[in-house]
C-alpha positions as CSV (number, residue, x, y, z in Angstrom):
1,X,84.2,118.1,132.4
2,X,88.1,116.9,132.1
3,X,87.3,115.3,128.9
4,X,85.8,118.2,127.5
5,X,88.4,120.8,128.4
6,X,90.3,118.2,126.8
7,X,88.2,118.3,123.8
8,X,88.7,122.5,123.3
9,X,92.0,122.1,123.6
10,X,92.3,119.9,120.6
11,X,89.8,122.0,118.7
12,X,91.7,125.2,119.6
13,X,95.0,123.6,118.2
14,X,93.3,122.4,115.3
15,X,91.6,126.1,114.5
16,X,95.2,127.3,115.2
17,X,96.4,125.1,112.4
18,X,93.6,126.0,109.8
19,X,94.2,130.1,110.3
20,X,97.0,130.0,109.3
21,X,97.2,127.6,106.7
22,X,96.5,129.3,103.5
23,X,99.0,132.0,103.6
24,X,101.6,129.5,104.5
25,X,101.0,126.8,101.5
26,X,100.7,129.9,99.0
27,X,104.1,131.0,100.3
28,X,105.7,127.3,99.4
29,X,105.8,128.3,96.0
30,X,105.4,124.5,94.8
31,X,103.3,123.7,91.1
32,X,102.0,120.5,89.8
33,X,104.9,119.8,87.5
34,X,104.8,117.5,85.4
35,X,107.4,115.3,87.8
36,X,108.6,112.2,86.6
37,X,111.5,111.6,89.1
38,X,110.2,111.9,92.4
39,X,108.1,113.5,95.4
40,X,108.1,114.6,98.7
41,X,105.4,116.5,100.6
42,X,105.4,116.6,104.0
43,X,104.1,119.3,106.9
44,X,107.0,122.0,106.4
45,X,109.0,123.2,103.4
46,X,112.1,122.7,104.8
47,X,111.8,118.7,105.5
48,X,109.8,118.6,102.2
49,X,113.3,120.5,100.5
50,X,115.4,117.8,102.5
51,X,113.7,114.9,101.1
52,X,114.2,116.1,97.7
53,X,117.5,117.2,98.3
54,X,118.1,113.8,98.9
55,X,116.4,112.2,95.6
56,X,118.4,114.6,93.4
57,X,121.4,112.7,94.9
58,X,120.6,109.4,93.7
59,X,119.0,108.7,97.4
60,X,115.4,106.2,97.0
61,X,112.3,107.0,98.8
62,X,113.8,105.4,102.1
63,X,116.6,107.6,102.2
64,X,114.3,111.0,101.7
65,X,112.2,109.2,104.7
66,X,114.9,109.6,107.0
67,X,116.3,113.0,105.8
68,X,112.7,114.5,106.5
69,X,112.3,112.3,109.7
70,X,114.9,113.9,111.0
71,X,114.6,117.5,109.1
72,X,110.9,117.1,111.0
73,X,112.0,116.8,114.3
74,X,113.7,120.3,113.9
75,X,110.7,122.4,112.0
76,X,107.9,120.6,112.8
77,X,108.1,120.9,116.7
78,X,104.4,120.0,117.2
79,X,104.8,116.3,115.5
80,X,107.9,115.7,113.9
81,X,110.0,113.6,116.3
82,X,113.0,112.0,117.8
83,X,111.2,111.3,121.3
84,X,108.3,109.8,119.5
85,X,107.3,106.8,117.1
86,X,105.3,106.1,114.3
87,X,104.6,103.4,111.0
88,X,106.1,102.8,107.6
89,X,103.9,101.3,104.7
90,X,106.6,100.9,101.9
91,X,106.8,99.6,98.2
92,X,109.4,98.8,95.9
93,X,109.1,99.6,92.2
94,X,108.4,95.8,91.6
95,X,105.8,95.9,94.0
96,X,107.3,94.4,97.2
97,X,105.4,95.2,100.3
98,X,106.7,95.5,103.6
99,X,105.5,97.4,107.1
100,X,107.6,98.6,109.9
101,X,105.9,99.6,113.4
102,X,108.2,101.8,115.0
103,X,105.8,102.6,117.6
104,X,106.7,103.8,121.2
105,X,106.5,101.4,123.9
106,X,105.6,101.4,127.8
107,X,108.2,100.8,130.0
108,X,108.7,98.1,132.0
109,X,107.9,99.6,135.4
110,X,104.3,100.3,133.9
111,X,101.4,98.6,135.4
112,X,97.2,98.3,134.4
113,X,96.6,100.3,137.2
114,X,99.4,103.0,136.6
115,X,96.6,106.2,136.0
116,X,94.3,105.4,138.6
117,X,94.1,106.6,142.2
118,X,92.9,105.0,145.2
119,X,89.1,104.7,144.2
120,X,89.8,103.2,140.8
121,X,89.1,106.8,139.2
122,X,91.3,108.8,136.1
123,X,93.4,110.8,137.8
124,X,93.6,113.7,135.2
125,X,96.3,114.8,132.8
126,X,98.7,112.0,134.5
127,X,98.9,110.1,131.2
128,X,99.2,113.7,129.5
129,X,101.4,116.2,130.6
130,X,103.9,114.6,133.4
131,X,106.8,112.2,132.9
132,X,104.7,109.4,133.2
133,X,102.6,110.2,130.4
134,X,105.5,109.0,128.3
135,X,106.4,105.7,126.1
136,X,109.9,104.9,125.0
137,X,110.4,106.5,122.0
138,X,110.9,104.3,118.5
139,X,111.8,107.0,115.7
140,X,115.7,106.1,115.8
141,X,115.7,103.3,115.6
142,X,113.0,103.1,113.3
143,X,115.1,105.1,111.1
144,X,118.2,103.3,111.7
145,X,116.1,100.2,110.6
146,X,114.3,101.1,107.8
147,X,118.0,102.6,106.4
148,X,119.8,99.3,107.2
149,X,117.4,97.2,105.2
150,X,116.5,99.4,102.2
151,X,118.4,102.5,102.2
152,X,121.2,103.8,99.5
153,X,123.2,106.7,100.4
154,X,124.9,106.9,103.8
155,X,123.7,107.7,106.9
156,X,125.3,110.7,108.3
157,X,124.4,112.1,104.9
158,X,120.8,111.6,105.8
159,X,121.1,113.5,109.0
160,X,123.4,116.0,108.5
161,X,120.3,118.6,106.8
162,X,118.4,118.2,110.2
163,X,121.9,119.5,111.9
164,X,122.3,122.0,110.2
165,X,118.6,123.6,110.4
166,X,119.1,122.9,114.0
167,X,122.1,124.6,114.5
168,X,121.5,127.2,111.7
169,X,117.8,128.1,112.5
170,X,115.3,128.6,110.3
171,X,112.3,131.2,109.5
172,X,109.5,129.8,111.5
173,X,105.9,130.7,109.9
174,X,103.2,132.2,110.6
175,X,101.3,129.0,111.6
176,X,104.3,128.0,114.1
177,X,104.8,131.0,115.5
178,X,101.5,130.9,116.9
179,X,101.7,127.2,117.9
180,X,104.5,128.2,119.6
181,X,102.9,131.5,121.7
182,X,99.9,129.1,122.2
183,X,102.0,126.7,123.9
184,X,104.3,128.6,125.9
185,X,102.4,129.1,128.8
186,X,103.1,125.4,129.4
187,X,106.2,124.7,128.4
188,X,107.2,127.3,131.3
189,X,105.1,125.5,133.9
190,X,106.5,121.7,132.5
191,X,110.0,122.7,132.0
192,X,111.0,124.7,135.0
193,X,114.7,125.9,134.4
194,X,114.8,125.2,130.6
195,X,114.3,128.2,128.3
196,X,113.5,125.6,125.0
197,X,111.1,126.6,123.0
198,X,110.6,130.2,124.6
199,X,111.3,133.7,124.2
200,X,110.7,137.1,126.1
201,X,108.5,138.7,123.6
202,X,106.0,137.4,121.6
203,X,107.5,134.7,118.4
204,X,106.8,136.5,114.9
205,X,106.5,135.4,111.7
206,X,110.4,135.1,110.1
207,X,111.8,135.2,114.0
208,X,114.9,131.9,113.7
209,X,114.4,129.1,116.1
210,X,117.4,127.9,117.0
211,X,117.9,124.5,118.6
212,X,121.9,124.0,119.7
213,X,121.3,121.2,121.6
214,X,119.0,119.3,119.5
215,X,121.4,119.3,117.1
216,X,124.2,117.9,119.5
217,X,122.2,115.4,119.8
218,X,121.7,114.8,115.8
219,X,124.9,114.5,115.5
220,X,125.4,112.1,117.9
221,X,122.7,110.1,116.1
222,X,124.5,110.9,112.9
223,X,128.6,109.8,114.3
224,X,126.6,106.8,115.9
225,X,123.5,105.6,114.9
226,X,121.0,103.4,117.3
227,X,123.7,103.7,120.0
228,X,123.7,107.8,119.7
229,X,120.5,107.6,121.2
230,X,119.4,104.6,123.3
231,X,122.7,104.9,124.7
232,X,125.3,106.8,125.6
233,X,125.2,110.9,126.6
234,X,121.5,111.0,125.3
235,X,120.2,107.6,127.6
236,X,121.8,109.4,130.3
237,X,120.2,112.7,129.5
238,X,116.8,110.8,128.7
239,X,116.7,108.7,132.0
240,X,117.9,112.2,134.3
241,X,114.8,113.7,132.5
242,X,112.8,111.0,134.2
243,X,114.5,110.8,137.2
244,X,113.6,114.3,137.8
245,X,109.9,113.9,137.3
246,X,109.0,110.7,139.0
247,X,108.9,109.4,135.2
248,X,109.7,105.5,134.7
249,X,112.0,104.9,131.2
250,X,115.0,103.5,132.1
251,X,118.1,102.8,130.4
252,X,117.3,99.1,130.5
253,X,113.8,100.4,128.4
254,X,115.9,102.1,125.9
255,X,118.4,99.7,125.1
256,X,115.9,96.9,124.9
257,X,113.5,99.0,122.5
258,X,113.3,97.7,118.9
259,X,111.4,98.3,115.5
260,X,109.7,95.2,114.3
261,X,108.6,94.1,110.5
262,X,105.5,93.2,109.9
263,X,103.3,91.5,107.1
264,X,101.5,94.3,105.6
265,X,97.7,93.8,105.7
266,X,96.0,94.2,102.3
267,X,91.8,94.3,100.9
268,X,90.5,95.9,97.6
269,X,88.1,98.2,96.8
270,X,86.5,98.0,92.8
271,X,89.8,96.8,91.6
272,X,92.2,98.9,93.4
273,X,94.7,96.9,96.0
274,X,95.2,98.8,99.3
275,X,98.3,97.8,101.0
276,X,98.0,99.2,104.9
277,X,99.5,99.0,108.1
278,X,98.6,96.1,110.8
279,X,98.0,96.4,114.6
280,X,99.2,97.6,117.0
281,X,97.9,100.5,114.2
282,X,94.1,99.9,113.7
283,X,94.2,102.3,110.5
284,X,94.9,99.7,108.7
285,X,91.8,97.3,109.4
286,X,89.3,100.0,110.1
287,X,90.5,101.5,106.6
288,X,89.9,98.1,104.7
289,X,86.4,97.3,107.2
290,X,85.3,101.0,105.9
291,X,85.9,100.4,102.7
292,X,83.7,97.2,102.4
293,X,81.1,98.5,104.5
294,X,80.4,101.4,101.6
295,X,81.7,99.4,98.6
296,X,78.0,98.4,97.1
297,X,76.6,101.4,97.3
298,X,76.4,104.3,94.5
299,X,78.3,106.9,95.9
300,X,79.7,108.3,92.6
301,X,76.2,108.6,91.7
302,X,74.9,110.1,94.5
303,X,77.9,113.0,94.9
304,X,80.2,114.4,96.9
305,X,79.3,114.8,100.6
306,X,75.5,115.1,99.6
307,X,73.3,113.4,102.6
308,X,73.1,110.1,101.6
309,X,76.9,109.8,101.1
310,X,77.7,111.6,104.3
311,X,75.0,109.0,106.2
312,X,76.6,105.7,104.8
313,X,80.0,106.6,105.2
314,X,79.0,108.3,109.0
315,X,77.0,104.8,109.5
316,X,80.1,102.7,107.9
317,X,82.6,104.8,110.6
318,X,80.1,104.4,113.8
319,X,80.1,100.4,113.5
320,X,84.1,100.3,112.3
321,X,85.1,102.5,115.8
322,X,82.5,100.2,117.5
323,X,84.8,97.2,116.4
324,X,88.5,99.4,117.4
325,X,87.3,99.7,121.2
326,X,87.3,96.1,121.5
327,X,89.0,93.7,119.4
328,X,92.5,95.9,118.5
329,X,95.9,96.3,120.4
330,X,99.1,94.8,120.2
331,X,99.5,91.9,118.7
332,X,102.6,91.1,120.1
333,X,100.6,90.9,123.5
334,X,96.9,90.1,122.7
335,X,95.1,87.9,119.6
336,X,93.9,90.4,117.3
337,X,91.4,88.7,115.2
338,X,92.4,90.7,111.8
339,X,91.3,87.7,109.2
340,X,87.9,87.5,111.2
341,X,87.3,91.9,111.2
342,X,88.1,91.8,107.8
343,X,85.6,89.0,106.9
344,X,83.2,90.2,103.8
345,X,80.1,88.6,105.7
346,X,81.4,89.3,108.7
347,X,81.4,93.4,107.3
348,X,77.9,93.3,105.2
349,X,76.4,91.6,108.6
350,X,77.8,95.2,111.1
351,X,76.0,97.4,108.2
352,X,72.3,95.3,108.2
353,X,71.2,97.1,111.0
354,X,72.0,100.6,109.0
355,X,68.3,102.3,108.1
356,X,68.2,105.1,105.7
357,X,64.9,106.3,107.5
358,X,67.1,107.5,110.8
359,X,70.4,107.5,112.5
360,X,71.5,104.4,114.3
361,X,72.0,105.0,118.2
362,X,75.4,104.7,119.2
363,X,74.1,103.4,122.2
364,X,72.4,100.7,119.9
365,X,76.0,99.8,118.6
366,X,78.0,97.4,119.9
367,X,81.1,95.8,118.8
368,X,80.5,93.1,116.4
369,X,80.2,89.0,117.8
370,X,83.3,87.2,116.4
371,X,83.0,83.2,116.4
372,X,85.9,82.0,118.8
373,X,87.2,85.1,119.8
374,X,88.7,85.1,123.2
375,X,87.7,88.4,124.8
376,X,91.2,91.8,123.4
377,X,99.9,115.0,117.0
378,X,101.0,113.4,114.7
379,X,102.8,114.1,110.9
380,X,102.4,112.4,107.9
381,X,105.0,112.2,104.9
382,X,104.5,110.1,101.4
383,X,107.5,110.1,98.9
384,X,108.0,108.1,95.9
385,X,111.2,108.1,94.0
386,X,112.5,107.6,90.3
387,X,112.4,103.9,90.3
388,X,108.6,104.1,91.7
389,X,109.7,103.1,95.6
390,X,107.1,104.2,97.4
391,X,107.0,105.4,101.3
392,X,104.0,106.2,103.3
393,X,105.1,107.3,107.1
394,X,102.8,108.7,110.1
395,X,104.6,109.6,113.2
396,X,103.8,111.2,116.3
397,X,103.9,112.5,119.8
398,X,100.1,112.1,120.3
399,X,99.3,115.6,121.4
400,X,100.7,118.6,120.2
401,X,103.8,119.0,121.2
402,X,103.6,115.6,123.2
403,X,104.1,115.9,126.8
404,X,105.5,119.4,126.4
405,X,108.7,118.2,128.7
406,X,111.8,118.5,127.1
407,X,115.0,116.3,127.6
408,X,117.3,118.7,129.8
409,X,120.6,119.1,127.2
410,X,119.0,117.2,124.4
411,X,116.8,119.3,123.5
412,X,113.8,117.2,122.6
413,X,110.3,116.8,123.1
414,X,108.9,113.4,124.9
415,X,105.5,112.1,123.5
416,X,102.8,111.4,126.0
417,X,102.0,108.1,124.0
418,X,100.8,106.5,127.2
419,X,97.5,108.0,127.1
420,X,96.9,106.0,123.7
421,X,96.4,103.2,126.1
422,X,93.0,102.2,127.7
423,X,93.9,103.8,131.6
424,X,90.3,102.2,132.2
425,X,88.2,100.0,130.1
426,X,85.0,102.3,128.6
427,X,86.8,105.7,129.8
428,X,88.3,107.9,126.8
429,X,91.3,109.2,125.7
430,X,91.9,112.3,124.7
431,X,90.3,111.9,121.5
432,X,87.3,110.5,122.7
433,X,88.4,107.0,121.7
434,X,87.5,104.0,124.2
435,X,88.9,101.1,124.7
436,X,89.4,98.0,126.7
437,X,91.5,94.7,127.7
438,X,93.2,94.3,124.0
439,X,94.6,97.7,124.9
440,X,95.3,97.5,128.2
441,X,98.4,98.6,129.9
442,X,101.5,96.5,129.9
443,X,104.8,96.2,130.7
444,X,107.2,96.5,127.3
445,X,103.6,96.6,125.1
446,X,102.5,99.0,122.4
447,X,99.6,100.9,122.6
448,X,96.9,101.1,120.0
449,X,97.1,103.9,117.1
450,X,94.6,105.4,114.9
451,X,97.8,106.3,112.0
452,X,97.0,105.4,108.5
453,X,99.5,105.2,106.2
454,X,98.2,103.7,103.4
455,X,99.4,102.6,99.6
456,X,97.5,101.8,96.8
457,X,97.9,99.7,93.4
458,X,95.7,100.1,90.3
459,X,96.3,97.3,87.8
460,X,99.3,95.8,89.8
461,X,100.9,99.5,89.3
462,X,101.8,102.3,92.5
463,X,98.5,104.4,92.2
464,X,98.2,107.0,95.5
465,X,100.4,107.1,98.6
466,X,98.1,109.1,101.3
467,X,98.1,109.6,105.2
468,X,97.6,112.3,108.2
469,X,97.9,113.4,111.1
470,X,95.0,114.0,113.0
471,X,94.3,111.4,116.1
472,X,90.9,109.8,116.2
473,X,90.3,111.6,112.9
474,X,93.2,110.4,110.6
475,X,91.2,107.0,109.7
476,X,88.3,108.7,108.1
477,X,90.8,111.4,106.7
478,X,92.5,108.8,104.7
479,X,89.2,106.9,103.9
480,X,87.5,109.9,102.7
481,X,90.3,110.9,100.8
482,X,90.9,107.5,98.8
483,X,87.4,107.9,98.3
484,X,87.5,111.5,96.7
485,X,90.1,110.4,94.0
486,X,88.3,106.9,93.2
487,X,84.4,107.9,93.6
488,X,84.5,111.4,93.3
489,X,87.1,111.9,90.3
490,X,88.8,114.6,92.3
491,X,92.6,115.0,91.7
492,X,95.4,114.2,94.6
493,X,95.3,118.2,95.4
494,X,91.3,118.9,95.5
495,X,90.9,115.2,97.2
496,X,93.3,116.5,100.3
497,X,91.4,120.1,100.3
498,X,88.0,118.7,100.2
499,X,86.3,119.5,103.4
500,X,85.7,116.5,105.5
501,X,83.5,115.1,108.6
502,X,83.8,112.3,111.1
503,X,82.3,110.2,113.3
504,X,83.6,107.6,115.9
505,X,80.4,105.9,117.2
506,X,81.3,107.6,120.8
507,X,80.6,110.4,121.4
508,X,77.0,110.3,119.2
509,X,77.9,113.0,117.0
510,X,79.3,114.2,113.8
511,X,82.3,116.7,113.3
512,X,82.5,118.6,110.3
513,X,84.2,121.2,109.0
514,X,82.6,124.1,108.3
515,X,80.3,124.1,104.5
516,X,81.5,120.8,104.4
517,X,78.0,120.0,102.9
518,X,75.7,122.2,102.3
519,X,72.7,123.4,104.6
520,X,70.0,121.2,102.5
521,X,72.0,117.8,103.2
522,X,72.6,119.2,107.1
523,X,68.6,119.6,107.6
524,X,67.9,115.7,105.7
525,X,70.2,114.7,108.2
526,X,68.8,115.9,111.3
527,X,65.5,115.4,110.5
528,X,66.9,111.8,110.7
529,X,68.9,112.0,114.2
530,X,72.1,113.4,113.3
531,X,74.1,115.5,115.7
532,X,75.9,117.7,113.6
533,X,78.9,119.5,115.3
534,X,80.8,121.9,113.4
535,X,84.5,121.9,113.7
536,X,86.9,119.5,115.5
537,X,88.0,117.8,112.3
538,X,91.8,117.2,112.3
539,X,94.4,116.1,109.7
540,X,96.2,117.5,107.2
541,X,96.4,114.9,104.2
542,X,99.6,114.9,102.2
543,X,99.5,112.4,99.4
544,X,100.8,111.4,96.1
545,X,99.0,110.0,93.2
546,X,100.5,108.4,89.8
547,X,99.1,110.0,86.9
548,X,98.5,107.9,83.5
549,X,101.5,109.3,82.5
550,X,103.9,108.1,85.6
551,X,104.0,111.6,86.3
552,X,103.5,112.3,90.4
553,X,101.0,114.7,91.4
554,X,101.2,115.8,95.0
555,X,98.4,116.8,97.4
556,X,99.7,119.1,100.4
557,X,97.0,119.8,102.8
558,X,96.7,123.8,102.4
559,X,95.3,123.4,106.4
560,X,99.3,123.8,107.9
561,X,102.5,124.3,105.8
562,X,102.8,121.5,104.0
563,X,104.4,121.2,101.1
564,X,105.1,119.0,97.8
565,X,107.8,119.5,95.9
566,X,109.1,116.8,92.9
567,X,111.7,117.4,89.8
């Protein structure tokens, strides 16, 4: 019953999010161009206007990364993050990869055991909405990082547009406003004594949100960098915060946190390189598994979301998840077996058991039998600059609005990133997701992530930059959308407003979004088994692809307020 609750919840944030949507997107004002000298599209105008701000100045695609990073955190309360963490895909113009996992991490009091009460049960909500729910956050510093190794202009000139729409305020939309009257009810119960966030009437479209001490605390990141967070006034602030809530960070967790590089992972799929992010993110191997699994098969033939597409890519997605519950985590902490899940016979041998005659069980599906394998809310933003630097960045605070506690005097929200951990082996998250020992509980490890940021190459050339928010859902977001430019001959635009269906091998069903396919492919499909559940799809894709010309055209997902802009 707990799960389900859960379960409306998300689908009642996610409806929230698509009511409002169109008005907002057609209120950004934005046109395809042609742009030749760069692109930003993010999940608000403002960060998007940051970003580009910061091109026009001579800034690369780094540099716009931290300016809407930061610019996030202020209008994009739900995701956007300081008290969070995320992942970086980025490549230069001459084609160098690199990754950095900036992901949050649990503190060094946590234990296995840490959600569980006396009788080895779930105790509800605890790795949700209390201070314990939270992971030390790594957005800073991955800023601070990602800046120090490839950025231009200089830092305080990155963060200074975030300070200012702090202090300043700006017109919240229509969407936000009632995200934020939605919410309210529990910020007042989880922030007794702070007034952040809330008002005494109703918010409105237009009504200025106003965050003072948020932007204190920008500047302090601006004057200081790493240490104006993980040290300092706001570790202070952050470790009262705990202190006050039986929560566990300590200043010892903060000042020990750090962003770590790591070798980009990389498949192809008919000629098309796809450069993603490694554990402790599984996008980036279920991405490159799915995209194997469905690679013989003739999907441009067949059509968009007609039945037999929607049954080999919901077949491909039930045996990938399969795979995720058990062999993916940290791999600072647990041998993730990447080379062996991305094995082409090991892949062709998951889909043999697919039938086109009827659905394959989930119950039938187990993860796959590797030789020698020792038993292991979110935002998305894609830029690319004049030089063809490109940046694909997810970051999050897991649910909407994280934890909904907010730092006494800082002013920011604390992700409940704990929950992306397995509290029990075979018991689900939030999102439905399972999982076991490889993502376990552990003192100073990551937990696992479904984020996607994803890059891809045609002919040795940038081609598409795509991600999305979205939680279980953002994997088959960005597979579906990759799919809808390459297969489908959609441009970057339609292939993020497509309508779009998942499934996650448990629980037996399949999400899609409403006239997603039509009621012909729905009927072939349960006549064969198919549970087909209608809504419940996250993500909003924002994306850019490389026209033949070098122009950039952007995708902004019309489903929140996100918004491309490029000059």
């Amino acid at each position: 019953m707990m799960h389900r609750l859960k379960s409306i919840k998300l689908t009642c944030s996610i409806l929230l999010t698509t009511l409002f949507a169109q008005q907002a997107f057609a209120q950004a004002g934005v046109t395809d161009g042609p742009y030749h000298n760069g692109m930003v599209v993010c999940a608000t105008p403002n960060a998007s206007k940051a970003g580009l701000d910061i091109l026009k100045k001579g800034g690369n695609a780094v540099d716009a990364a931290v300016a809407v990073q930061f610019a996030l955190a202020v209008t994009h309360p739900e995701a956007g993050n300081i008290g969070g963490g995320g992942f970086m895909v980025y490549r230069s113009g001459r084609g160098e990869t690199n990754t950095l996992d900036f992901r949050e991490k649990a503190s060094v009091a946590a234990s296995v055991n840490m959600y569980l009460d006396s009788a080895g049960n779930v105790i509800p909500d605890m790795s949700l909405n209390t201070h314990k729910a939270s992971g030390v956050p790594g957005s800073v510093d991955g800023m601070v990082e990602a800046h120090k190794k490839y950025g231009k202009l200089k830092w305080a000139e990155l963060v200074q547009p975030a300070i200012d729409l702090a202090r300043n305020g700006f017109k919240i939309s229509k969407r936000l406003a009632g995200s934020l009257n939605w919410i309210g009810p529990q910020f007042r119960k989880l922030n007794p004594g702070k007034a952040y966030f809330l008002k005494d009437t109703k918010w409105e479209e237009g009504d200025l949100l106003v965050q003072e001490d948020l932007a204190k605390t920008l500047e302090l990141i601006r004057d200081k960098g790493r240490d104006g967070f993980y040290s300092g006034k706001v570790a202070d602030e952050i470790v009262a915060e705990m202190k006050s809530g039986k929560g566990i960070i300590s200043k010892t967790d903060l000042e020990s946190y750090h962003s770590v590089w790591r070798k980009a992972i990389t498949g192809s799929y008919k000629g098309y390189k796809i450069i993603a992010m490694p554990p402790p993110s599984s996008g980036g191997v279920a991405l490159l598994q799915l995209l194997h699994s469905v690679e013989k098969y003739p999907m441009h033939r067949w059509g968009h979301n007609q039945d037999s597409t929607v049954q080999l890519i919901v077949e491909a997605e039930r045996r990938v998840y399969a795979d995720r519950s058990k062999y993916l985590g940290d791999p600072d902490f647990y041998k993730v077996p990447v080379d062996s899940l991305l094995n082409p016979v090991y892949i062709d041998s998951r889909m043999k058991s697919f039938n086109w005659s009827a659905a394959t069980p989930s119950a039938s599906i187990q993860p796959g039998a590797i030789v020698g394998y020792e038993s292991d809310e979110t935002t998305h933003y894609s830029i690319v600059d004049k030089d063809g630097n490109a940046v694909a960045i997810t970051t999050t605070l897991n649910d909407s609005f994280g934890s909904k506690i907010v730092v006494a005097g800082a002013g920011f929200i604390l992700n409940d990133e704990m929950d992306d951990f397995s509290s029990k082996p075979g018991v689900p998250n939030m999102f439905g997701l399972v999982g076991g020992k490889a993502n376990s509980i552990q003192p100073g490890k990551r937990m696992l992530s479904s984020m996607t940021p994803t890059i891809v190459e045609k002919d040795g050339k940038l081609f598409m930059v795509v991600g999305t928010p979205g939680g279980s859902t953002i994997i088959t977001s960005v597979f579906q959308t990759i799919l809808n430019v390459i297969e489908f001959d959609q441009d970057m635009q339609q292939a993020v407003t497509s309508k779009r269906f998942h499934s996650q091998w448990l629980p037996d069903q399949v999400n899609m979004e409403r006239d997603a396919i039509d009621k012909a492919a729905v009927d072939k499909l349960t006549a064969k088994g198919y549970k087909i559940i209608t809504g419940g799809v996250g993500g909003r894709v924002d994306a850019i692809l490389v026209k033949q010309d070098g122009s950039y055209q952007g995708g902004a997902d019309p489903r929140g307020d996100d918004t491309k802009l490029g000059y």
